[in-house]
VOLUMPA-582712 format. One record per residue (C-alpha): residue in one letter; x, y, z; residue number from 1. Coordinates in nm, 2 decimals. Each point is the difference from the previous one (the first is absolute). Layout:
N
aa_x_y_z_i
a_X_Y_Z_NUM
...
***
This chain:
267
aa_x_y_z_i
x_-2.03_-2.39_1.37_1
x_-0.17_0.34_-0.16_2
x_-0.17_-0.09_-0.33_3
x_-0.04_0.32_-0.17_4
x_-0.29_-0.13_-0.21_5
x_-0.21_0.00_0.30_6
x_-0.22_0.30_0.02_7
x_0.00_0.03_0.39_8
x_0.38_0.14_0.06_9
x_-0.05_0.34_0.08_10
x_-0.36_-0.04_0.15_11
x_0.01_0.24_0.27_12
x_0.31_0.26_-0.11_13
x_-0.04_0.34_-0.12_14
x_0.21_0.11_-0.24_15
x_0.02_0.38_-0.16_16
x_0.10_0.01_-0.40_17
x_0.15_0.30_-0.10_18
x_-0.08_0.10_-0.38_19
x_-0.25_-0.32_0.01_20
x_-0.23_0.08_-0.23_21
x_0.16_-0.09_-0.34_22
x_0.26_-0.18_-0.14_23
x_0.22_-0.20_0.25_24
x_-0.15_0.15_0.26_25
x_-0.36_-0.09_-0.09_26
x_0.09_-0.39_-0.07_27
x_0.19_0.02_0.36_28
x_-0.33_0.13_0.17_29
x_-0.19_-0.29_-0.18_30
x_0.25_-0.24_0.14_31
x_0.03_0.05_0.32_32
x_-0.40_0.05_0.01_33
x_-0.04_-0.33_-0.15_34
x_0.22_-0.12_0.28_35
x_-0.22_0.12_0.25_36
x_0.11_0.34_0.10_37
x_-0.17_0.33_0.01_38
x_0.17_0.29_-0.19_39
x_0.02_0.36_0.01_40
x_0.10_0.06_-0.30_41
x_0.21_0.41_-0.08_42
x_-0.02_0.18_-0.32_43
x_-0.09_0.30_-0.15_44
x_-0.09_-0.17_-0.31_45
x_0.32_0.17_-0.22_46
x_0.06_-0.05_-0.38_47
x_0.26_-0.11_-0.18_48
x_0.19_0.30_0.01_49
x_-0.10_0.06_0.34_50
x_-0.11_0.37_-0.08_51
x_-0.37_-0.06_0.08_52
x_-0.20_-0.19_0.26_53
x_-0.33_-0.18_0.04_54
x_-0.11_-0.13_0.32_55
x_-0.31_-0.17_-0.11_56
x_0.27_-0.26_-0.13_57
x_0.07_-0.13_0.32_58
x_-0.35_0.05_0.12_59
x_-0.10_-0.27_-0.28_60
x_0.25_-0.20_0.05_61
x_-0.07_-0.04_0.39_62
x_-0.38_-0.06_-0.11_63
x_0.07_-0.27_-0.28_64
x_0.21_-0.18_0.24_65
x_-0.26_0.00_0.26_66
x_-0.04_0.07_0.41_67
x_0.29_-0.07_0.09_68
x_0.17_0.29_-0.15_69
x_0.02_0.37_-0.01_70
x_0.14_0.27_-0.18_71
x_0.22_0.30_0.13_72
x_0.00_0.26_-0.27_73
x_0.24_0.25_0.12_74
x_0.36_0.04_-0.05_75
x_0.23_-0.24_0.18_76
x_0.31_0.23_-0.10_77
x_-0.16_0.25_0.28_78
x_0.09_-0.08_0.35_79
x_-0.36_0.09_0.16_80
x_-0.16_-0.20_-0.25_81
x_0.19_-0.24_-0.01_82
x_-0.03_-0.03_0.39_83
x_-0.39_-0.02_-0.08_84
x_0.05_-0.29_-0.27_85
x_0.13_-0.27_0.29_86
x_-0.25_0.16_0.24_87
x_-0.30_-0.14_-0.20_88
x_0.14_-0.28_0.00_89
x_0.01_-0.02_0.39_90
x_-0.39_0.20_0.03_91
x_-0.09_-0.27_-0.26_92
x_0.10_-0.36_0.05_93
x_0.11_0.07_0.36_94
x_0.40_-0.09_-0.13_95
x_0.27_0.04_-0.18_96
x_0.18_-0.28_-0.06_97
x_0.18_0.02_-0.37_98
x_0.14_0.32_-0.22_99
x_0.07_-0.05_-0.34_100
x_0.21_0.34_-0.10_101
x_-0.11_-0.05_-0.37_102
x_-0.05_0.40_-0.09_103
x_0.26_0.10_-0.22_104
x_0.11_0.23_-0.33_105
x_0.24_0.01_-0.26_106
x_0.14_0.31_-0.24_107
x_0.23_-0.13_-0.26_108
x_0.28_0.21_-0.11_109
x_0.40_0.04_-0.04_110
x_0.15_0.08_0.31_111
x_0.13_0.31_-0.17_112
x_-0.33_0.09_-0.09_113
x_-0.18_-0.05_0.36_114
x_-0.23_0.31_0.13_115
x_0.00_0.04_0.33_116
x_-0.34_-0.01_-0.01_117
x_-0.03_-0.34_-0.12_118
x_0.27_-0.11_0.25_119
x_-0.21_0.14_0.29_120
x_-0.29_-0.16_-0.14_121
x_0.07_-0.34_-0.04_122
x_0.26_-0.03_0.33_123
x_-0.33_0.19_0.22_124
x_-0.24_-0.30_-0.07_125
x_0.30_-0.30_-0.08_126
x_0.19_0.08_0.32_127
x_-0.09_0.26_0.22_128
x_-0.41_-0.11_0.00_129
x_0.12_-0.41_0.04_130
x_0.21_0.12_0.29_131
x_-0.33_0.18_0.17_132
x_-0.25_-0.26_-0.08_133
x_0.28_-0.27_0.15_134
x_0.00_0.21_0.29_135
x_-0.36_0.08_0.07_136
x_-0.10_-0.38_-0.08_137
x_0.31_-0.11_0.25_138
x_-0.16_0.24_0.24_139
x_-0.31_-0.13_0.03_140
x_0.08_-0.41_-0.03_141
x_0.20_0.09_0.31_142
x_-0.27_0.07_0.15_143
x_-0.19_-0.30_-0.03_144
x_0.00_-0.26_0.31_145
x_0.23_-0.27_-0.07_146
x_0.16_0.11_-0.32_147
x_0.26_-0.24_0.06_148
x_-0.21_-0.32_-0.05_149
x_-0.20_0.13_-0.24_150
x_0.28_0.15_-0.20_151
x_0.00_0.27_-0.28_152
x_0.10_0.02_-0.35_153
x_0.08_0.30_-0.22_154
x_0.08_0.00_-0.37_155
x_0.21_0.29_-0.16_156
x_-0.06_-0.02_-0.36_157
x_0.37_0.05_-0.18_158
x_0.13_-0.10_-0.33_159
x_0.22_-0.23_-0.22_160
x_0.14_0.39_-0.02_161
x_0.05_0.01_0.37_162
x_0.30_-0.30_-0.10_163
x_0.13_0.14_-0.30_164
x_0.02_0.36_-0.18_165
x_-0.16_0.07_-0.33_166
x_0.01_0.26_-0.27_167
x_-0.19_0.29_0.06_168
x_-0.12_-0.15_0.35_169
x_0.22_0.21_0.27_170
x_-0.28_0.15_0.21_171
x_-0.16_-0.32_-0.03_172
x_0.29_-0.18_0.09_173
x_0.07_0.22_0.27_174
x_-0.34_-0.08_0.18_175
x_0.03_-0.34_-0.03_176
x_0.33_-0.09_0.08_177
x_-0.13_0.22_0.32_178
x_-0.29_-0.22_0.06_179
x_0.24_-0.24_0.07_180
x_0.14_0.09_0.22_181
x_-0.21_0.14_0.18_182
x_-0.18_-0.36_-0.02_183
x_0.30_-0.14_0.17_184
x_0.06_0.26_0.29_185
x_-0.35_-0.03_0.09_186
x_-0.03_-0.37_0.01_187
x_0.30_-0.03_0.26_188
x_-0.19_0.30_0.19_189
x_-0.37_-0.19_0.00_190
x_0.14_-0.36_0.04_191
x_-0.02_0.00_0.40_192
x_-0.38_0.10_-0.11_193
x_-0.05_-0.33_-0.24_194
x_-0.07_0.30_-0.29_195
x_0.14_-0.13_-0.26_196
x_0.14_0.22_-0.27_197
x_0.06_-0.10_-0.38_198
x_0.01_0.15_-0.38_199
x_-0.09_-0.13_-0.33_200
x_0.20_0.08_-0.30_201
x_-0.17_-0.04_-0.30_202
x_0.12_0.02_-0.36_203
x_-0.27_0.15_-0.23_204
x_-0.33_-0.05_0.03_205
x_-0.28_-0.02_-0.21_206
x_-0.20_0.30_0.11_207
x_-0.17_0.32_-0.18_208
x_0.35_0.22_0.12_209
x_0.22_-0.29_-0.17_210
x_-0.20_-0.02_-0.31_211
x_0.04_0.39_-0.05_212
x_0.40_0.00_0.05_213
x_-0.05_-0.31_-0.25_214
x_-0.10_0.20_-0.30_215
x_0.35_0.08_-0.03_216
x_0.08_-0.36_-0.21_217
x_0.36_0.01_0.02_218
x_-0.05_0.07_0.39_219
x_-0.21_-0.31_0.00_220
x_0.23_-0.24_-0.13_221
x_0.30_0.13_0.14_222
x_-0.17_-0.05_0.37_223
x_-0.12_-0.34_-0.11_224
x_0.31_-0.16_-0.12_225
x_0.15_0.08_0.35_226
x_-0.28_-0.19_0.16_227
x_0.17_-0.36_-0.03_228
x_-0.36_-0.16_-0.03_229
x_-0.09_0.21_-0.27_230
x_-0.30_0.16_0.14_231
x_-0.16_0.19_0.28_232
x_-0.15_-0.02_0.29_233
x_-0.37_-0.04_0.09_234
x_-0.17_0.19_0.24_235
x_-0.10_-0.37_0.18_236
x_0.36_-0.03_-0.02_237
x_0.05_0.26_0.30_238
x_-0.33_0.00_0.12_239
x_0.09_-0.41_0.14_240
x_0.31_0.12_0.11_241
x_-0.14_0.27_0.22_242
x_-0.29_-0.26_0.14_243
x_0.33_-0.24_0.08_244
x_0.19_0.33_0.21_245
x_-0.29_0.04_0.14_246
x_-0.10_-0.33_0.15_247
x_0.15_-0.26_0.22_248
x_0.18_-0.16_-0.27_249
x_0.25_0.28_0.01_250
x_0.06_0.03_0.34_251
x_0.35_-0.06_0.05_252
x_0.04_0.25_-0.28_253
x_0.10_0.35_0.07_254
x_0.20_0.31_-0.16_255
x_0.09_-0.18_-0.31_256
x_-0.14_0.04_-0.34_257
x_-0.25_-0.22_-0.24_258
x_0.17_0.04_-0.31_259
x_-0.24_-0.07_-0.29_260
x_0.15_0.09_-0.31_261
x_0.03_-0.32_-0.25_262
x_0.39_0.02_0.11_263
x_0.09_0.39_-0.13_264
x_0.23_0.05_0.29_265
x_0.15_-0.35_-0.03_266
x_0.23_0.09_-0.28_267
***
């Protein structure tokens, strides 16, 4: 039996964390660390808004958690430098074992309203830079001598939103009902591989992005009264469920979806 309170589970993987220097993806990197993998962790260190960028947030990150991580500070929406981000990982730890596609965006707006723009922005890193890191990471755990013991495990970051529509949420809905499937028609193509391939949908999360979108009071309560639980999610919430898809514990688990949402898409 896997007992996830042990700290030994991942002791030898590598993983890569997209957008793992903050939020979600900060408390993910600090999991699977204190489960004994080494992480390279992706991110350009962006605001809120996502209109400026700060790589020395990653670079702390990487050096609070300790040796073994490291930071990738460039863009993961480019495919070159993306390509670079799980090639650390391979010049670094020797591996690449897990790839948590955590990197994402969102633009609120009508779908009336919608600049193309902001559709192009938020579907380039959602979708289209999930689908290349997927690829890249597949690439190279192919690669590794017997993959198919050892097994694989990537982790596409969806939504609650990826399950259901929501006002002023198309683009976003758009990406994530894509991640899904794209979750799905990967895990049937990596199964013979013993990759598996899962998503987590969470509801809303306590993070700094949240807590801005939160300001709006009437959008605050209106989002928690749909959350059947009556409140939201922690960032331990999905950083154990990522340590679970990641680990043994999971392994007959592939191209479905951890829905963490205190029961939103229930009703």
């Amino acid at each position: 039996m896997i007992n996830l309170s042990e700290k030994n589970e991942l002791n030898g993987r590598v993983a890569l964390v997209t957008g793992g220097a903050r939020g979600i993806g900060l408390a993910i990197t600090k999991s699977l660390v204190a489960h004994g993998a080494k992480v390279v962790i992706a991110d350009v260190g962006s605001s809120i808004n996502g209109e400026s960028f700060d790589p020395s947030v990653a670079e702390s990150a990487a050096q609070e958690i300790g040796n073994n991580v490291i930071a990738y500070t460039e863009s993961i929406a480019d495919p070159l430098t993306a390509k670079a981000s799980v090639e650390l990982a391979i010049k670094k730890f020797g591996a690449l074992d897990i790839l948590v596609n955590n990197a994402g965006t969102n633009r609120p707006e009508n779908f009336s309203k919608v600049k193309t723009k902001d559709m192009n922005y938020v579907v380039d890193l959602n979708i289209k830079a999930a689908f290349n890191v997927a690829q890249l990471a597949t690439k190279v755990m192919l690669k590794t001598k017997k993959r198919k013991a050892l097994g694989g495990s990537i982790i596409n970051m969806s939504s609650q939103l990826g399950k259901v529509g929501a006002p002023n949420r198309s683009v976003y809905n758009m990406t994530k009902f894509g991640i899904e499937g794209l979750t799905k028609g990967m895990a049937i193509d990596l199964a013979k591989n013993n990759i598996r391939v899962n998503s987590i949908c969470p509801t809303f999360v306590e993070t700094p992005l949240v807590k801005k979108f939160f300001k709006d009071k009437q959008f605050k309560k209106a989002m928690i009264d749909n959350i059947p639980l009556g409140r939201l999610a922690t960032e331990s919430d999905i950083a154990t469920a990522v340590v679970y898809l990641a680990s043994n514990a999971s392994s007959m688990l592939t191209g479905s979806s951890l829905v963490i949402d205190g029961g939103w898409t229930a009703k």
